[in-house]
C-alpha atoms as one frame of an Amber mdcrd trajectory, in Angstrom:
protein
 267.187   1.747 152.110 264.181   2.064 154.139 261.367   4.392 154.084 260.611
   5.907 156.772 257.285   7.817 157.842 258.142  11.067 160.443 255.583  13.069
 162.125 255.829  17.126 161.328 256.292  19.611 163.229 253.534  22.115 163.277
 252.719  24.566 160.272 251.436  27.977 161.307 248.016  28.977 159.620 249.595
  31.334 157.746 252.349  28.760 155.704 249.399  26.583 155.933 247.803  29.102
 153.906 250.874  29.842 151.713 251.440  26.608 150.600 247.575  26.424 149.508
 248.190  29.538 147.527 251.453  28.362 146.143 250.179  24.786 144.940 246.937
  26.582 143.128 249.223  28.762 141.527 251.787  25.841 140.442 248.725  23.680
 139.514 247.672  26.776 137.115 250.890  27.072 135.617 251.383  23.655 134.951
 247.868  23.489 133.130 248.728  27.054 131.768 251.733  25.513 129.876 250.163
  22.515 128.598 247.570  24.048 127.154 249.731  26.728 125.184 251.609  23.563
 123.959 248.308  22.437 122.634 247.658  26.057 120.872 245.221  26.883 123.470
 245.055  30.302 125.168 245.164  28.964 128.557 243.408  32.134 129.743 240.163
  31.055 127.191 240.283  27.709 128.546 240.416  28.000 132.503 237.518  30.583
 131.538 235.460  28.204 129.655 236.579  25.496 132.654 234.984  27.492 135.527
 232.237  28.546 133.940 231.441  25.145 132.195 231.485  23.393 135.759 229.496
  26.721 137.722 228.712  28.578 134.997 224.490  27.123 134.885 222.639  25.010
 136.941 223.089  22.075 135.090 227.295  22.874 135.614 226.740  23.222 139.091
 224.581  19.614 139.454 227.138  18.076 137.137 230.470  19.599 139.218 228.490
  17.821 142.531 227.680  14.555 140.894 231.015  14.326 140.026 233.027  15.679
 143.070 230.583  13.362 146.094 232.188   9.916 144.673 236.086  11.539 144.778
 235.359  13.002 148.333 233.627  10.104 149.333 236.798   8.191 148.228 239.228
  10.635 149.803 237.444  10.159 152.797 238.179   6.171 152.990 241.880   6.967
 151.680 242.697   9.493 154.893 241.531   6.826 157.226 243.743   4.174 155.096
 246.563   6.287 155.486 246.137   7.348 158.798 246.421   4.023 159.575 249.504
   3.557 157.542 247.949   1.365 155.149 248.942   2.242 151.371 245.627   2.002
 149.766 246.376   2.597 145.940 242.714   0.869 145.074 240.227   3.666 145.633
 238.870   2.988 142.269 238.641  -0.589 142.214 236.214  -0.153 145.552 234.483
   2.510 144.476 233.521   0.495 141.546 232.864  -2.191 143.603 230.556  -0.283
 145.861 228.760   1.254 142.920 227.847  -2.645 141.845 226.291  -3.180 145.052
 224.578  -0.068 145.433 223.016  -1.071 141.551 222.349  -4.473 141.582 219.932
  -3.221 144.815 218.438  -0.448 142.503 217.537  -3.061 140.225 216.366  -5.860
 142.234 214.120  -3.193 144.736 213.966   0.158 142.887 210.256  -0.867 141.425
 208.905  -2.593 144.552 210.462  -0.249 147.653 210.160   3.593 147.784 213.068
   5.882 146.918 212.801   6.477 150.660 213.697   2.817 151.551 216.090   2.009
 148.516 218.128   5.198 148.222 219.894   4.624 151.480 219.886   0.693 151.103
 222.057   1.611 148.246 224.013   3.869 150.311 225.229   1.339 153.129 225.372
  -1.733 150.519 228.018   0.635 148.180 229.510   1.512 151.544 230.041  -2.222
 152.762 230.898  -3.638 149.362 233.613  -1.299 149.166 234.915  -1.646 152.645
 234.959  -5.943 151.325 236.627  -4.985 148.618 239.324  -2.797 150.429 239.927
  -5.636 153.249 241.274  -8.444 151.077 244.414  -6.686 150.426 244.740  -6.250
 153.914 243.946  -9.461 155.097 246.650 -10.537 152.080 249.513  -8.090 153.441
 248.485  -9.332 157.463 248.382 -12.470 156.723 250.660 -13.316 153.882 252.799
 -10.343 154.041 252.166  -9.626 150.586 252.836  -5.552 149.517 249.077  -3.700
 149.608 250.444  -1.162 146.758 250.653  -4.086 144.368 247.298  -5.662 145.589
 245.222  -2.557 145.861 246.267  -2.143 142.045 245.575  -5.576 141.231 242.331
  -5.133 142.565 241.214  -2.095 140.494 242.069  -4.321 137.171 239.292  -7.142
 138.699 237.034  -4.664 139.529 236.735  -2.709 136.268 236.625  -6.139 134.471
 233.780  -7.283 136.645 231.762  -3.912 135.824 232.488  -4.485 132.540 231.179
  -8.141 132.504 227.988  -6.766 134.588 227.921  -4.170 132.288 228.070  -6.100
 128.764 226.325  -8.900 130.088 223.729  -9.912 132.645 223.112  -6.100 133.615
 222.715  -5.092 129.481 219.125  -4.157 128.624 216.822  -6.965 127.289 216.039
  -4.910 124.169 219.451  -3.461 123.811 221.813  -4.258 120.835 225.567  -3.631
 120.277 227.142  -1.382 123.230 225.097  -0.400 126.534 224.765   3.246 126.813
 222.622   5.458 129.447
């Protein structure tokens, strides 16, 4: 059997609209129910959800920090898919991007301006993860090897290599037992 991708037709704004509607309201169900299997009143705890993440400042600066990696990543993934490429590694490049976009905090974040390192960071996480998310392809192009399997692959070397970074050379000089921030 082969999978095959079609184009749709076109939705109207309106279904466009419904199906929004109906997928928040599945999406609260779903959570709904799993939280009443906990003992929860789901009610209590979508309340103390919403106004945990925009409740305060602090929830709203939080919520942000949180949300610009996943859009940034959702960004990459739509062009990955529009391209037809199955790109299962988001994490593995975001992490990957993130040690770039470090390792030149620390090396120029005392001797350069925030001005000059802040979007040095930027553009090094940017092409570190783009490295990171052409091997696979280079591997499925060239080797015909399945990107679903590498891309996953990948994530696995990533987090290790954070990890090693993380435990190791990157660990504070005065720092004992686990890192922490």
């Amino acid at each position: 059997m082969k999978i095959k991708v079609e184009r749709r037709g076109e939705i109207s704004p309106k279904k466009r609209f419904a199906y929004l509607i109906f997928s928040l309201i599945i999406g609260f169900l779903i959570g709904g129910l799993i939280f009443l299997f906990k003992g929860i009143n789901p009610f209590y705890a979508l309340q103390k959800i919403f106004v945990g993440s925009f409740g305060s400042i602090y929830g709203w600066k939080e919520t942000i920090t949180k949300a610009i990696p996943l859009m940034l990543c959702g960004i990459g993934l739509s062009l990955a898919f529009k391209g037809k490429f199955w790109n299962i590694g988001a994490d593995g490049q975001l992490l990957f991007g993130a040690v770039l976009a470090t390792w030149i905090a620390l090396s120029l974040g005392k001797t350069y301006p925030a001005f000059v390192v802040l979007p040095l960071m930027f553009v090094g996480g940017f092409i570190s993860g783009a490295f990171w998310g052409i091997i696979p392809a280079i591997m499925k192009i060239k080797l015909g090897i399945n990107e679903v399997i590498t891309t996953l692959m990948l994530n696995y070397i990533a987090e290790q290599f954070v990890q090693y970074l993380v435990y190791g050379p990157w660990k504070g000089k005065t720092q004992y037992g686990f890192p922490y921030t």
